[in-house]
VONUMI-404581 format. One record per residue: residue in three letters; x, y, z of N, C-alpha, C in turn. Coordinates in steps of 0.2 Angstrom, whole numbers, plus 5000, padded with zeros to 4 digits. Example, Ala and Ser with C-alpha at 12.3 -4.5 7.8 and 13.67 -1.06 7.14 Angstrom:
2
ALA506649725039506249785039506649845039/SER506449895035506849955036506450005039/
//
This chain:
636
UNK445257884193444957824190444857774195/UNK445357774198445257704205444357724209/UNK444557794209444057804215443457784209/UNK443457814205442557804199442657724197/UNK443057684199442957624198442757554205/UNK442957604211442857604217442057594220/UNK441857674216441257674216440857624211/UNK440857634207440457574201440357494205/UNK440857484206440857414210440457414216/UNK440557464221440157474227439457484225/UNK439557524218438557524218438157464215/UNK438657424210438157364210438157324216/UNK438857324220438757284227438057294232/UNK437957374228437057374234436357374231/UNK436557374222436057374218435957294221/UNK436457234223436257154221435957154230/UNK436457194234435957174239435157194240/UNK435157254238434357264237433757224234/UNK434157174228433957164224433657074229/UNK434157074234434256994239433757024243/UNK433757074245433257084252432457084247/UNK432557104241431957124239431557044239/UNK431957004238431656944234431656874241/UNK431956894246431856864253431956804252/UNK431756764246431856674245432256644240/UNK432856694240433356664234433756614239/UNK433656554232434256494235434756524240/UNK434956474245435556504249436056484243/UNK436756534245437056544241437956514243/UNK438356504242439056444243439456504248/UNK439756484251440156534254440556584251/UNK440556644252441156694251441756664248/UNK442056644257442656614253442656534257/UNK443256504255443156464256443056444264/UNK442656404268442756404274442256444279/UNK441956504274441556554274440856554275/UNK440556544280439856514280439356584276/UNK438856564273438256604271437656604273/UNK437456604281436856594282436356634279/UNK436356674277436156714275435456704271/UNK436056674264435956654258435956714253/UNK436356744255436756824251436956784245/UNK436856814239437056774233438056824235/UNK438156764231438956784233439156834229/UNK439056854223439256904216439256964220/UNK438556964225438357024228438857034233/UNK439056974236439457004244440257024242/UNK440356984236441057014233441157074230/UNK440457134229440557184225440657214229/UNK440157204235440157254242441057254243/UNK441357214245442057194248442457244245/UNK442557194238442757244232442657314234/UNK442157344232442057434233442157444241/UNK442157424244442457454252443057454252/UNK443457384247444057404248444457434244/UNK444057464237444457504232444157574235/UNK443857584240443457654242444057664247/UNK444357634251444657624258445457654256/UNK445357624248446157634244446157724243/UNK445657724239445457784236445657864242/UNK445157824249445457874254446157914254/UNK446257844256447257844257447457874252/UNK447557864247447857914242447557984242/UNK446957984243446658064245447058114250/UNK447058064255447358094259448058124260/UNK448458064256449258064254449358134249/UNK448758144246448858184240448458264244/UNK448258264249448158314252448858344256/UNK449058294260449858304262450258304256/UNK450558304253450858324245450758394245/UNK450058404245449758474243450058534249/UNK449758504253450158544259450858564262/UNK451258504257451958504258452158564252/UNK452058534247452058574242452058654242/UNK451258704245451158734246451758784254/UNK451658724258452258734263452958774261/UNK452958714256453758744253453758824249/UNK453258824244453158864243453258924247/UNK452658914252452658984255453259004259/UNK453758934260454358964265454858984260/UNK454858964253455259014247454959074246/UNK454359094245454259144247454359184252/UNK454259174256454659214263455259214263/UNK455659174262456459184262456659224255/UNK456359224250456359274245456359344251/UNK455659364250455659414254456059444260/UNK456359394263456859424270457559424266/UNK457759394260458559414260458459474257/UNK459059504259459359564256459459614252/UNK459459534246459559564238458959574235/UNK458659614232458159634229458059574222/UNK457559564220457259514214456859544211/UNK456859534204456559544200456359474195/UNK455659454195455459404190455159434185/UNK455459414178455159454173454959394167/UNK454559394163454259334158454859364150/UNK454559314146455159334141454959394139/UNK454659434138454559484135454659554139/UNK454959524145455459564151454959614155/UNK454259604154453659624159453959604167/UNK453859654171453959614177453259584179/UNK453359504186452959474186452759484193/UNK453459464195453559484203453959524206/UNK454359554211454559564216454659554224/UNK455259564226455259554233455259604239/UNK455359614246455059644249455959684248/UNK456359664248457059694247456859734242/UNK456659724236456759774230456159824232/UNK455559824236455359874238455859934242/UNK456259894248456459944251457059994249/UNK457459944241457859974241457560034235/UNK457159994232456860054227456560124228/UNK456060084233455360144235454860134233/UNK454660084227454160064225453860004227/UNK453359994225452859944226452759884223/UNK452759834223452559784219452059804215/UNK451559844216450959854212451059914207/UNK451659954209451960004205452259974198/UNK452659924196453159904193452859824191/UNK452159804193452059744189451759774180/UNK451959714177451659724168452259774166/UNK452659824169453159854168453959834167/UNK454359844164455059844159455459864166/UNK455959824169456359844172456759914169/UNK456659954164457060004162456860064163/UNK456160044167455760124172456060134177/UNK456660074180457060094185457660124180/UNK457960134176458560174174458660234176/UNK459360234179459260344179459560344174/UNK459660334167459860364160460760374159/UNK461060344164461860344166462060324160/UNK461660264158461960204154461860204143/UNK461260224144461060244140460660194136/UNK460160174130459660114127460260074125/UNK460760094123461360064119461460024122/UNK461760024131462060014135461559934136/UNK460859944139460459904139460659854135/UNK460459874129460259814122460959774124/UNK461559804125462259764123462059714130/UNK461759734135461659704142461359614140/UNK460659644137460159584134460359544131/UNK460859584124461259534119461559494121/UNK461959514129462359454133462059394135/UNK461659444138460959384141460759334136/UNK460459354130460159304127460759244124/UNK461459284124461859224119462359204126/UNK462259204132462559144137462259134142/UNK461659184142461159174147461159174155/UNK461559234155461759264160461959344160/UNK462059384164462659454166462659484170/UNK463059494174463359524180463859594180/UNK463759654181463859704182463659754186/UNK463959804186463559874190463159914187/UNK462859944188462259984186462060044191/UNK461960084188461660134190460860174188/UNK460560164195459760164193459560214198/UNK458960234199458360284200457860254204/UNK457860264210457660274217456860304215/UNK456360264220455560314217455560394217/UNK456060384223456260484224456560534221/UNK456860484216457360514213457860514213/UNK458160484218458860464220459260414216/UNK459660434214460260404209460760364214/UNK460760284213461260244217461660184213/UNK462060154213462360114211461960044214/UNK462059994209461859914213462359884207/UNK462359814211462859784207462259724207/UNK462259684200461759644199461959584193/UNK461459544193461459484192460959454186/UNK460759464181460159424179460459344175/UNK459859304175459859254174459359234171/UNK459259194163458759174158458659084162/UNK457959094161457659034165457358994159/UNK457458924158456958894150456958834154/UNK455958844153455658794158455758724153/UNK455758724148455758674143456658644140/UNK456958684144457658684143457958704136/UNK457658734131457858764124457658844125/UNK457058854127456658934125456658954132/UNK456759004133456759084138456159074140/UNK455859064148455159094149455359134152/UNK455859154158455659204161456459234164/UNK456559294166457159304168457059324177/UNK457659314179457659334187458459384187/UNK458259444190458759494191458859474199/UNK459559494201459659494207460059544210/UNK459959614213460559664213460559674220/UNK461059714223461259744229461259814229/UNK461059844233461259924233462059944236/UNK462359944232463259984233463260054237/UNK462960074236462960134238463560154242/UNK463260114250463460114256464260084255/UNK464160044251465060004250465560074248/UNK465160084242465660144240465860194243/UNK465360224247465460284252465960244257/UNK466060194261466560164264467160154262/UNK467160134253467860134249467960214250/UNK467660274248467760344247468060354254/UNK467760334259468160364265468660334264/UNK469060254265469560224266469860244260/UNK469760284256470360294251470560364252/UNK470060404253470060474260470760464263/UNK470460434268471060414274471560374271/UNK471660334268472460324264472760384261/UNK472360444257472860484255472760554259/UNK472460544264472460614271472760604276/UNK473060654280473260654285472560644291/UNK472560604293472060634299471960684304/UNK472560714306472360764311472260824308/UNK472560834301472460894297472060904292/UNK471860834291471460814283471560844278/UNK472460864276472860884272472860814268/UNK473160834262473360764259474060724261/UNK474260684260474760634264475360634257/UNK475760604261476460584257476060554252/UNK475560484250475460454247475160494240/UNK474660554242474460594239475160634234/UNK475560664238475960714235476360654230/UNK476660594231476660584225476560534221/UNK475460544219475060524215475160604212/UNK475060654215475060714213475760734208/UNK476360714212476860744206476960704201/UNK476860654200477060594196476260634190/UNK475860654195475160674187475460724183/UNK475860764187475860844185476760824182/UNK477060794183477860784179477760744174/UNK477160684174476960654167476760704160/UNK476760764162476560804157476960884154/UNK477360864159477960914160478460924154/UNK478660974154479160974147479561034149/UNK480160994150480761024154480961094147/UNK481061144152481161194146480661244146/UNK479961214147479561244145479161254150/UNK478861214157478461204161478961194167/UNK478861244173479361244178478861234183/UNK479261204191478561194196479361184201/UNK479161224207479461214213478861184219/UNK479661144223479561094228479761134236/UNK479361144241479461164247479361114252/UNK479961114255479761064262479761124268/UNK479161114273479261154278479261124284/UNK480061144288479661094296480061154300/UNK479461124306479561174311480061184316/UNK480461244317480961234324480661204330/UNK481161164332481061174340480661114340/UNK479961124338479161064337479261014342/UNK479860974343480060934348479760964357/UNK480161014355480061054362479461044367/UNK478961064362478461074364478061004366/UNK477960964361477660894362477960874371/UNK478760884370478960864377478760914382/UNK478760974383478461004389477761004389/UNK477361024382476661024385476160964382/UNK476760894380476060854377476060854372/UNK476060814367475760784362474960834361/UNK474560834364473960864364474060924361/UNK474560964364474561034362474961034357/UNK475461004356475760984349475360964343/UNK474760934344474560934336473960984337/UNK473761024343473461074340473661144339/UNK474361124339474861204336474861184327/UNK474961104327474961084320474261094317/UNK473561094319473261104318473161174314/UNK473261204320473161284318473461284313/UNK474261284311474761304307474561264300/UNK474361234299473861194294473361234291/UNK472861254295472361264293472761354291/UNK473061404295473361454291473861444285/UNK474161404283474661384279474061374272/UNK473561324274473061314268472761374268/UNK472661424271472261514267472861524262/UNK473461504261474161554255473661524251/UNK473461454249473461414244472861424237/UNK473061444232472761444227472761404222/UNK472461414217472461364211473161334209/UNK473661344209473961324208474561314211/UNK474461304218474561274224474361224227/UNK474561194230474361114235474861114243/UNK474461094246474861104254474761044257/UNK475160984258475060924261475560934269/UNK475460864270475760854276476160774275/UNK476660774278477060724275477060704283/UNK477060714287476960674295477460734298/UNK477260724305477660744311477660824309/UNK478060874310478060944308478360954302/UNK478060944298478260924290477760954283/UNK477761004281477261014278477561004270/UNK477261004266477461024259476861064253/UNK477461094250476861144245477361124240/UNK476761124235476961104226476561174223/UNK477061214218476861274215476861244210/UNK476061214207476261184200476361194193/UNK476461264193476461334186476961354191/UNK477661404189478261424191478261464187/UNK478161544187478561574182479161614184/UNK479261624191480061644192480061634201/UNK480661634201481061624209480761694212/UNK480561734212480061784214479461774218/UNK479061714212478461714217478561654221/UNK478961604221479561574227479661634234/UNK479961664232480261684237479361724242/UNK479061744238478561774241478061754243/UNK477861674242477561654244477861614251/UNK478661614251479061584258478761634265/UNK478761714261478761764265478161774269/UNK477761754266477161754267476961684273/UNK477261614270477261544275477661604282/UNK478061624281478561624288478161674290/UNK477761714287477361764292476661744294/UNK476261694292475661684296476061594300/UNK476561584300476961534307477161564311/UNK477361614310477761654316477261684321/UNK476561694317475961744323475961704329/UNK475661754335475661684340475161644341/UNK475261594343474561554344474561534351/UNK473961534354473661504360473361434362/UNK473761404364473761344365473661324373/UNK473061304376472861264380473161344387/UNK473061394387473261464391474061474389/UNK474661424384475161444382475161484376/UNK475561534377475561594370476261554365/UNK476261524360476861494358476761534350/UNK477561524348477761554344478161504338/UNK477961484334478361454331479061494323/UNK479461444322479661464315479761414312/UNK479661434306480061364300480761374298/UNK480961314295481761314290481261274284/UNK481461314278480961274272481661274267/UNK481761224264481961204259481661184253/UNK482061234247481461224240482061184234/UNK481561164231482061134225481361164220/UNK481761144213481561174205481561124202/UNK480961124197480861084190480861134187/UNK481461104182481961034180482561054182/UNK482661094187483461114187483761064194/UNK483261054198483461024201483260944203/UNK482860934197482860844199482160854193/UNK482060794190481560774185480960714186/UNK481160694191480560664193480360644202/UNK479960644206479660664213479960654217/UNK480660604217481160574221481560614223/UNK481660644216482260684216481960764219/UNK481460784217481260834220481060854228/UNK481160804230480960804237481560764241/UNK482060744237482660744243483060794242/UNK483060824237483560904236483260944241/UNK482460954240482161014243482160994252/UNK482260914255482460894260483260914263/UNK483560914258484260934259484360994258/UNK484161044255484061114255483561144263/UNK483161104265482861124271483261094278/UNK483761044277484161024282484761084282/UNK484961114275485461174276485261234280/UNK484361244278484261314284484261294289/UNK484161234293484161254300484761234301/UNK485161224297485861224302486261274300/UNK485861334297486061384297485761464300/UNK485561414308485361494312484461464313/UNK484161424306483461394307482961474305/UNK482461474307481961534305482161564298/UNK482261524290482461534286482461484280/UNK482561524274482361474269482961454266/UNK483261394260483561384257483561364249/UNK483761394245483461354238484061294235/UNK483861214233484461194234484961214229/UNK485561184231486161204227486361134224/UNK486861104220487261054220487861034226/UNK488161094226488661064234488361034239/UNK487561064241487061034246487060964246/UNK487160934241487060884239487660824241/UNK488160844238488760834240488960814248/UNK488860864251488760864259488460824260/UNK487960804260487160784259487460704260/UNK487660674252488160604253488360604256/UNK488960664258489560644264489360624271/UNK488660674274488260634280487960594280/UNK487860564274487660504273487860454276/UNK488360474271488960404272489160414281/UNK489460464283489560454290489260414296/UNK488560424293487960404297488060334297/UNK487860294291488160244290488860204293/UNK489460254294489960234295489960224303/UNK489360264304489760294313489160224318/UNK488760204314488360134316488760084317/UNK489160084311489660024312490060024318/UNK490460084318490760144322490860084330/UNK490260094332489760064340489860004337/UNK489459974334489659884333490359874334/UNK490659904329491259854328491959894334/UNK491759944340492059934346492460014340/UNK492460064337492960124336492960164339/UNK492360174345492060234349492760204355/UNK493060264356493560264365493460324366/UNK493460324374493560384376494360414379/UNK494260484379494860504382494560554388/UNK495160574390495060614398495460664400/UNK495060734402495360774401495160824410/UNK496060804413495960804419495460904424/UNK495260894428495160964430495460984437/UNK495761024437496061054440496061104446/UNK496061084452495861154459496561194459/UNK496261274457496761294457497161314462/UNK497061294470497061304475497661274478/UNK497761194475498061144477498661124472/UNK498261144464498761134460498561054458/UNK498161004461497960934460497260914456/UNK497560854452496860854449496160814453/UNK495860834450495060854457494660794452/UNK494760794447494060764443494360764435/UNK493960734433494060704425493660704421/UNK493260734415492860714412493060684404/UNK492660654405492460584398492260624391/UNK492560624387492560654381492860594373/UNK492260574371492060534366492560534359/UNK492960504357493360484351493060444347/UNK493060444340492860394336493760384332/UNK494060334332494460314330494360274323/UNK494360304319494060284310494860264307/UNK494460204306495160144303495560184296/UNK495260234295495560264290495760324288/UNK495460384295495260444294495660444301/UNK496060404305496160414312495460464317/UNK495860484321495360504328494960544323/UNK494460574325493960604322493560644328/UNK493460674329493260734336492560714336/UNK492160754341491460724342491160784339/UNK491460854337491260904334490960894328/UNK491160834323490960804319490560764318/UNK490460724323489860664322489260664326/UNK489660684334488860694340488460744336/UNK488460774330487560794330487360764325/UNK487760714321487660674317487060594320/UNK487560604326487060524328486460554333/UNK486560624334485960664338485460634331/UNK485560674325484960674322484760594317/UNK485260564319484960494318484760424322/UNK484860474327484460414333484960384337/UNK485660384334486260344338486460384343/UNK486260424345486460454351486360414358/UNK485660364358485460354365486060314365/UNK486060244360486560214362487160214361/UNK487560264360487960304361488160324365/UNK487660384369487860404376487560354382/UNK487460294379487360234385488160194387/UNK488460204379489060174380489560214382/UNK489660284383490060314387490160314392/UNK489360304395489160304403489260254404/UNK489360204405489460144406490160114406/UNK490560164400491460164399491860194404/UNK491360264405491860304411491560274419/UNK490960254419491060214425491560154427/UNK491660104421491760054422492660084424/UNK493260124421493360164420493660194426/UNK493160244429493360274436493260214441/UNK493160184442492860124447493760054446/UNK494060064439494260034440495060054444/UNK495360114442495460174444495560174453/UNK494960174455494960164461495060084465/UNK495060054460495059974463495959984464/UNK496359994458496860014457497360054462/UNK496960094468497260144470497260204469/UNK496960224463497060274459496460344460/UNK496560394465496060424464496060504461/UNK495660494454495460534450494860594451/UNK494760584458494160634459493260594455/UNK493060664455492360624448492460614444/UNK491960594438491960574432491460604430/UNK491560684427491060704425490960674417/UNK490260664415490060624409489560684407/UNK489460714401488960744398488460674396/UNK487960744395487060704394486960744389/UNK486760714383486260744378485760754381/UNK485360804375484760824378484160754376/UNK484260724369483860664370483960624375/UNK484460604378484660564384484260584389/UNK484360634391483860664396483260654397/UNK483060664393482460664392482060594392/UNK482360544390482060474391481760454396/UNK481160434397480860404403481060354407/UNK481660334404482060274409482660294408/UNK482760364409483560404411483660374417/UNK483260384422483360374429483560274430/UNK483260244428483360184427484060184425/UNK484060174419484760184416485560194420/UNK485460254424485960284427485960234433/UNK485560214437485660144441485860084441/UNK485660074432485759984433486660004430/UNK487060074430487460044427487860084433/UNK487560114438488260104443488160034448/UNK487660004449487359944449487859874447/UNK487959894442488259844435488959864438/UNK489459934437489959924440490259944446/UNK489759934451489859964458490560024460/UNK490160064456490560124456489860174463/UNK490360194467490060234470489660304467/UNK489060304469488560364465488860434467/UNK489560434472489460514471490060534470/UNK490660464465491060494462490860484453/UNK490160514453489960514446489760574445/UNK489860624439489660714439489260694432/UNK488560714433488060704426488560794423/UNK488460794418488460874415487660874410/UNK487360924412486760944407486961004406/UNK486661004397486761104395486261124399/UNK486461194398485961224402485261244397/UNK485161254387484761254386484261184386/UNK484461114387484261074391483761064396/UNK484061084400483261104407482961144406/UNK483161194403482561254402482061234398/UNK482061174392481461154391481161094397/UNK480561104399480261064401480661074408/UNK480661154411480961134418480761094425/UNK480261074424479761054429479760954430/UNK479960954423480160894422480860864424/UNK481260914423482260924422482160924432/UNK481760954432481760964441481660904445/UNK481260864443481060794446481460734443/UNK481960764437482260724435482760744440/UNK483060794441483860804444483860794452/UNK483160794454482960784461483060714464/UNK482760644458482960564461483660574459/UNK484060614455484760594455485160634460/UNK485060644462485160694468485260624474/UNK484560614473484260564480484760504479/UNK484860494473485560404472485960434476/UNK486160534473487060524475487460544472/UNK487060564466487460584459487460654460/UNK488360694456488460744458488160784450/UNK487860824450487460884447487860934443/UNK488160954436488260984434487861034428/UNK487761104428487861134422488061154415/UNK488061124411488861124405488561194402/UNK489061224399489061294396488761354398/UNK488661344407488261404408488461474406/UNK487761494405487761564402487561574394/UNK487661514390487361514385486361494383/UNK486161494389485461454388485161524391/UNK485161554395484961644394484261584400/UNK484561554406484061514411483961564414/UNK483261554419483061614424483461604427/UNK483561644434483761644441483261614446/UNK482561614444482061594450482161514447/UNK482161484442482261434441482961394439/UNK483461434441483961384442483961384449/UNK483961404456483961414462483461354463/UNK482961344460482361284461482961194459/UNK483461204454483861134454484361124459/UNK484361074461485061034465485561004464/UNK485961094463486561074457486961074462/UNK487561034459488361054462488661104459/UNK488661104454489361164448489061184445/UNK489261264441489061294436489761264433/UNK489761264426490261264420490161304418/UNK490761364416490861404411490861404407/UNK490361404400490861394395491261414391/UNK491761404387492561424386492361464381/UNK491761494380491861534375491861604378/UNK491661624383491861664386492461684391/UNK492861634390493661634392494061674387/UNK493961664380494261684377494561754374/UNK494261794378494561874379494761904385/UNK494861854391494661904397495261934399/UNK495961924395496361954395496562014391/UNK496062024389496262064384495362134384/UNK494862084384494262134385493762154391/UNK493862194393493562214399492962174400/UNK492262184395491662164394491562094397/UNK492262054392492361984396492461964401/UNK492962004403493161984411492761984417/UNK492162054414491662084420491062014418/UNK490961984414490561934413490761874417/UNK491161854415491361814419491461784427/UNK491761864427491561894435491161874439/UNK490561924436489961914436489661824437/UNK489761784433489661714433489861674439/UNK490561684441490661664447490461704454/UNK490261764454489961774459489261754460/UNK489061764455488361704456488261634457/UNK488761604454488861554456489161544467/UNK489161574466489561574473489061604478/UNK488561664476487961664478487361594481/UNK487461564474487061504475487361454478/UNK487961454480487961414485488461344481/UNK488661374473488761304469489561344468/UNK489961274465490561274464490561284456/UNK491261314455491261344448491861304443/UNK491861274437492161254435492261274427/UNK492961304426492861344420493261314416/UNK493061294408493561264405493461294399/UNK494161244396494261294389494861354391/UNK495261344395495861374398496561344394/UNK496761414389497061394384497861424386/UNK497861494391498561494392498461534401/UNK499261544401499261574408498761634412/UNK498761664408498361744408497661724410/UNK497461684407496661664409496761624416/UNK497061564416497261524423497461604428/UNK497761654428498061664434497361734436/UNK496961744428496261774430495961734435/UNK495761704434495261644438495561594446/UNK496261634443496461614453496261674456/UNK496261714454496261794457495261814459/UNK494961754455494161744456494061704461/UNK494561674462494361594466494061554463/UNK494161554456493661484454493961424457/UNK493461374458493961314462494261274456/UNK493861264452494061194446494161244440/UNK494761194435494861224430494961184425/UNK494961184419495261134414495461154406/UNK495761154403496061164397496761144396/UNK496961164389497561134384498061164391/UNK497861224394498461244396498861184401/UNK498261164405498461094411498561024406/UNK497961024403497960924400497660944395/UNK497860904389497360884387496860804384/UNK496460814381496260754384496460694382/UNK496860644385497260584382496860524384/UNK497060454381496860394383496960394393/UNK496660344395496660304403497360314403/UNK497760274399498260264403498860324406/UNK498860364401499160424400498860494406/UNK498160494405497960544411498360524416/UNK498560484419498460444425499360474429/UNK499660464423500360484425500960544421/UNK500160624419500260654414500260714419/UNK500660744421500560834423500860884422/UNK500360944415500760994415500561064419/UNK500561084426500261124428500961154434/UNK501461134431502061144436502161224434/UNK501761264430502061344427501261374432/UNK500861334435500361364437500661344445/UNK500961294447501061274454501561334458/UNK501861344451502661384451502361474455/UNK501761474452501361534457501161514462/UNK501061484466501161454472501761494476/UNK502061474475502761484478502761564480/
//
């Protein structure tokens, strides 16, 4: 209106000038404004209309041009909402009330497969794949329409065909704020999410090296199959299998070859399994099988026969030919336990009976298993305290040259003094703290006593020879064994070569190569070398010849007939001539009466020891204790 009122003014502004020029002798006319000369003689109405429209013209521009920028901005905005439409992620749908789509984005093309031009004028219900059903829909819309909103998952149909999830959004738009004109859907394609929950719950209830299922799995699995159980009526055993030895092998050939023996053994153990089996892995060399229909201890027993015979085949491992076997322990629903706890700590304690009965064999549990079961419990428990609260002492049980009649050395032999049970032998608990880990520090605190011990001994005047100290085999085996044995002749400045390590001999035979570089720096300190119970670890000859030993030890189990059984004697013999071949000193112990002692003068073994000479007492007592005056008396 400004500009057509702009104009109107301008055009009579030129209609009056026309009209002045036309007529050349109009009165001259008063100034414009005041002060404003008219030479002219322009009639004034004329020059004011002129002014006027040039300035309402001048106005009119500006606004045109402001309202072109407006337009510009406007359409700016627009197309960078557009565009950012089109680059986010989530797919859009604009649909009018009548749920016709309007538009799309370049996301809903990609995750669809369709076109914009495919799906305009068309019902977002030509994306359904039919999962849901019209029902489903309608209850969607009726949400929509009565809060004007809905968010949920969905599953829809891909141009290909392809069936996927999207998790989605719609939202009723009312341009007038009362009535619906149009809807906007906003969804995601899940797909990919889901496949990443599937793996991650995969890998929660698998094993990874065997992609057996995991402890987590066996008890979602028993808690399914015992929720529906009816004792009486529905029976199902429980197998734990673990493998002998398994240790062994990790430590001489590696971790590596260790889990592809578990490999193998896995993948044969899962050909038994049928319908009505399941074969998980519970970690470490540990398998379990759930027989979830039982109809008698038979097909127990035959399915065991079958596990022990495709473990035992051999397998080849990295050019090693290995041989394994199980101890399986089984327990029974409902005779031995009613719910998954139970059934897997009996069939645990029934599998801890076979292998300490021989191992390579099964057990089915019993109730005394049990019993025991508590009482090493409880031990275990007590023998912790045991080391805390200072009950562990040693005692010392002298060795003897039968040469001389004098004692030569000493060895350290571990007492647990129980505030209630008195002395307690090490027969009883050292494989109790083997199998519970207390051994390292255990056998830290021995070495450490008999050093501190013989060292004092000597400060005293007193000389006792060595201090031979046995090694466990996990002791041994520690990467900071050698450390270990340094910082504590270090700590008690006990000279390293009145110290006697004893290792068993089936000890070094695993991982000889290793036992060799170990026996080799302890050599190199100064520490004297022995073998405990030679004869019982069945060592080669090329490979004991290869260690840097001081002693063989006999062990006392082969003393115990040599008066009486030829076989024993000649064994024995035997042991000492090889020992003496090699070049190593012989010490035999477990020397109960005369007859043995005066066989073993007549071998020349040098060192002796048993009940017959000493037996093992406190410090104080070794030191001013000798009964070998019925062996000196041969002498004479």
């Amino acid at each position: 209106m400004l500009f057509a009122m702009g104009a109107v003014v301008l055009a009579w502004g030129l209609i009056g000038l026309d009209l002045w020029i036309a007529s050349r002798h109009a009165d001259a006319g008063i100034a414009l404004l005041p002060g404003l000369p008219n030479p002219q003689g322009l009639p004034t109405w004329t020059l004011l209309l002129l002014v006027l429209g040039v300035f309402l013209t001048f106005l009119v521009a500006q606004a045109y041009r402001q309202l072109l920028s407006a337009k510009r901005q406007t359409e700016a905005k627009l197309a960078l909402q557009c565009l950012i439409v089109d680059h986010v992620s989530e797919a859009m749908i604009v649909t009018d009330s009548a749920q016709r789509i309007l538009s799309v984005n370049a996301a809903f093309e990609q995750i669809t497969g369709y076109a914009g031009n495919d799906v305009l004028g068309k019902t977002p219900t030509m994306l359904s794949a039919g999962h849901h059903g019209l029902g489903s829909h309608r209850n969607i819309w009726d949400f929509v329409a009565e809060n004007g909103y809905w968010e949920g998952e969905l599953w829809d149909r891909r141009k290909d065909g392809a069936i996927y999830p999207k998790q989605m959004r719609i939202t009723a738009i009312c341009e007038d704020g009362v009535h619906v004109s149009h809807f906007v859907s906003v969804f995601t394609d899940t797909s990919e999410n889901k496949a990443q929950a599937e793996r991650l719950e995969f890998l929660a209830r698998h094993d990874p090296l065997t992609n057996l299922p995991n402890r987590l799995a066996l008890d979602a699995h028993l808690d399914a199959i015992l929720d529906g159980a009816v004792p009486g009526i529905n029976r199902m055993a429980l197998l734990i299998i673990d493998l002998d030895n398994f240790k062994t092998i990790n430590d001489s050939l590696g971790h590596h070859a260790g889990d592809r023996l578990l490999s193998e053994l896995a993948r044969r153990l899962g050909g038994q399994m049928d319908k009505t089996k399941r074969l998980f892995r519970l970690g470490g060399d540990e398998f379990v099988v759930v027989i979830d229909r039982l109809f008698s201890e038979e097909t127990v027993i035959e399915l065991v026969n079958r596990l022990v015979g495709v473990i035992g085949e051999s397998c080849n491992i990295d050019g090693h030919v290995l041989h394994s076997t199980p101890s399986i322990g089984i327990s029974l629903y409902p005779e031995d336990g009613r719910d998954a706890q139970a059934l897997i700590r009996n069939a645990d304690t029934a599998m801890y009976y076979a292998k300490a009965n021989g191992r390579n064999n099964y057990k089915f549990f019993t109730e005394p298993m049990n019993a025991a079961a508590n009482k090493r419990l409880h031990l275990e428990s007590e023998l912790w305290s045991a080391l805390a609260e200072n009950q562990l002492i040693l005692h010392y049980q002298p060795q003897i040259d039968l040469l001389s009649g004098k004692i030569v050395g000493v060895e350290a032999l571990v007492r647990w003094r129980h505030p209630q049970r008195g002395l307690i032998p090490p027969v009883e608990f050292i494989p109790v703290a083997e199998e519970c880990g207390l051994i390292l520090p255990l056998g830290h605190w021995v070495l450490l006593t008999a050093c501190r011990q013989v060292k004092s001994w000597l400060d005293a005047g007193i000389d006792m020879g060595e201090m031979a100290v046995n090694i466990s085999a996990h002791q041994f085996r520690q990467p900071e064994f050698i450390a270990s044995v340094q910082a504590i002749l270090a700590e008690t400045g006990l000279p390293a070569g009145r110290l006697e390590l004893e290792i068993t001999e089936s000890t070094i035979m695993h991982g000889v190569d290793e036992a060799i570089q170990t026996f080799a720096q302890l050599k190199a300190m100064g520490v004297k070398l022995a073998i405990d119970d030679f004869g019982t670890g069945y060592s080669s000859l090329a490979y004991l010849r290869r260690f840097p030993l001081d002693r063989l030890k006999i062990d006392r189990s082969f003393l115990a007939d040599v008066e009486t059984d030829p076989d024993a004697a000649s064994l024995v013999t035997s042991i000492v001539l090889l020992g003496r071949s090699l070049g190593l000193q012989l010490v035999a112990e477990g020397v109960e009466n005369f007859a043995q002692a005066e066989f073993l003068r007549t071998l020349e073994c040098e060192r002796v020891q048993g009940f017959h000479f000493y037996q093992p007492v406190c410090a104080e007592e070794v030191v001013g204790v000798g009964r070998f005056q019925e062996f000196a008396a041969l002498q004479a």
